[in-house]
N, C-alpha and C positions, 0 to 999 in steps of 0.2 A: 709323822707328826703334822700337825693342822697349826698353821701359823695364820693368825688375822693379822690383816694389816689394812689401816686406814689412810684411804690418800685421797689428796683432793681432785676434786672434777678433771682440771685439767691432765694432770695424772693419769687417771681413769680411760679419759680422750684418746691421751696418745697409745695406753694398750688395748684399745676397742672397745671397753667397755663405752655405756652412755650414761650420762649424768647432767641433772642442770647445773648450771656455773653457779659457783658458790659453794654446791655442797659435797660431801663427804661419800666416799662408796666405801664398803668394808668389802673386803675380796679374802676368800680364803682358800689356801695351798696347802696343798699337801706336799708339804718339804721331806725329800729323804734325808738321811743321817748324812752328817759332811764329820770327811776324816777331817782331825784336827788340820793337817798342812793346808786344806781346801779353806777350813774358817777361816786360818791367817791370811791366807791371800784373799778372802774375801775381805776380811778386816782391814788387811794393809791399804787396798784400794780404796777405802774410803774413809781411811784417817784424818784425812785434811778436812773434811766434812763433818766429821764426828769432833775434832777439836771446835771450829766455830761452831758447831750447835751446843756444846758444855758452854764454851765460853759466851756464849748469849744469854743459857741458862744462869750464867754464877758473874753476869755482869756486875748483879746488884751486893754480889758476897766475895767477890776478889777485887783486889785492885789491877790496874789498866797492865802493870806490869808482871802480872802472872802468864806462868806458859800457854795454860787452857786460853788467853784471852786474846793470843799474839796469832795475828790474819798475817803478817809476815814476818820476814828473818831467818834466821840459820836453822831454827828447833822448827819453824812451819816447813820449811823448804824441805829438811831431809825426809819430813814424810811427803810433802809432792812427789818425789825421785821415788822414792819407795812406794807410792800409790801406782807411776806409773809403770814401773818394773813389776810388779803383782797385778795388775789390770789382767793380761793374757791368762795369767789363769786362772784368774776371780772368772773370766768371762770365758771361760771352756766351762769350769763349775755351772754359770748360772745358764750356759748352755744346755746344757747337760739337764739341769733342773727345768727349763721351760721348754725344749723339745724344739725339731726340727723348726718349726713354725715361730719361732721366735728369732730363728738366726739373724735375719736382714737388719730386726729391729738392733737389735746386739750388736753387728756389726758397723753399727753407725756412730755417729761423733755423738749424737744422744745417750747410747747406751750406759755410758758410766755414770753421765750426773742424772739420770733418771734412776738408777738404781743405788745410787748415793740418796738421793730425793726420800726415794721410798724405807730403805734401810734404816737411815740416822736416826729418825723420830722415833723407830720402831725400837732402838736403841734407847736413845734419853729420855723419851718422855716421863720413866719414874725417875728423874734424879730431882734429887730434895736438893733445893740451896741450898739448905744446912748442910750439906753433904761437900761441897763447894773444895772446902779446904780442904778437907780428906781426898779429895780427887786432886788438887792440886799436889798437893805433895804425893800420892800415887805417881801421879806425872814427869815432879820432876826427880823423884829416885830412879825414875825408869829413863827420863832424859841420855844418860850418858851411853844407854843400850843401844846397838845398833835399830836401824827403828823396823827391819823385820823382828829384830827380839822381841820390840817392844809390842810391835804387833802378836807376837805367842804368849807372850805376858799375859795381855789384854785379852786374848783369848784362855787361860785356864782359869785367869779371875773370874772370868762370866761362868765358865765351866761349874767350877765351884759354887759360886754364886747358885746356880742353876740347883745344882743337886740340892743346896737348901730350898727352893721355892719351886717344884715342878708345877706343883696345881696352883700355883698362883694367880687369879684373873690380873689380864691386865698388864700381864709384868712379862717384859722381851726373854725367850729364852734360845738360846742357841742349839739346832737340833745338832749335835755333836753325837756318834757311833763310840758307842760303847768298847773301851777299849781294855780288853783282858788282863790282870798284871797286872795293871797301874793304882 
């Protein structure tokens, strides 16, 4: 599968490409299929990112005391802990995916929030405001689930999600391996 992803210059910078400051580079991957336990962990690792970026999104459609909107507390905090318990193997995964020549970068204090950076967007940019409440309440039914659950949650919703819109331009789809049975 061919995933575009849009990031900015500086972005761009730190993986070698070049770009003038300011603008945008579209870079595209050819992602293999990720078993489902591989998305979780990718997903788990960058929960705490994926919540402030809805919650930026659905400032202007939730109030200040909704889950999506809360940068700290008990409900941010269990996925910090769970972001960094699934790190190791989001980051064998994305090892795995960008090849021997990426390791040092991977290896560094950078690796996670540059590939939190790149990911999250890649993730909400289609979310409608209107959509706002309906993700909140998604969230907070899924609240009481330990938050790897909630991280495989979040992963069969896209899943699904997905199988309705494959050719969709524009729209994040998760390359998940076909899995027989199910």
């Amino acid at each position: 599968m061919i995933m575009r992803l849009t990031i900015p210059a500086a972005l761009a910078l730190l993986a070698g490409a070049t770009a003038a400051s300011g603008q945008s580079v579209t870079i595209a991957a050819k992602l293999p299929c990720l078993a489902p336990p591989e998305a979780e962990s990718l997903v788990a690792s960058i929960v705490p990112e994926l919540v402030a970026d809805v919650g930026r999104i659905c400032a202007k459609s939730l109030p200040p005391t909704a889950l999506v909107r809360q940068s700290s507390g008990p409900f941010i905090d269990r996925y910090r802990a769970e972001a960094d318990r699934a790190w190791p193997r989001a980051q064998a995964l994305v090892t795995r995916i960008a090849g021997a020549d990426a390791t040092g970068l991977l290896g560094s204090a950078f690796a996670r929030p540059l590939l939190a950076t790149l990911i999250t967007p890649t993730i909400t940019r289609s979310i409608d405001p209107a959509d706002c409440a309906t993700i909140e309440r998604i969230v907070s039914l899924a609240q009481p689930l330990p938050s790897r659950n909630a991280a495989a949650l979040f992963v069969a919703i896209v899943q699904l999600a997905d199988s309705k819109r494959r050719d969709a331009p524009g729209k994040f789809v998760l390359p998940l391996c076909r899995q027989e049975g199910r």
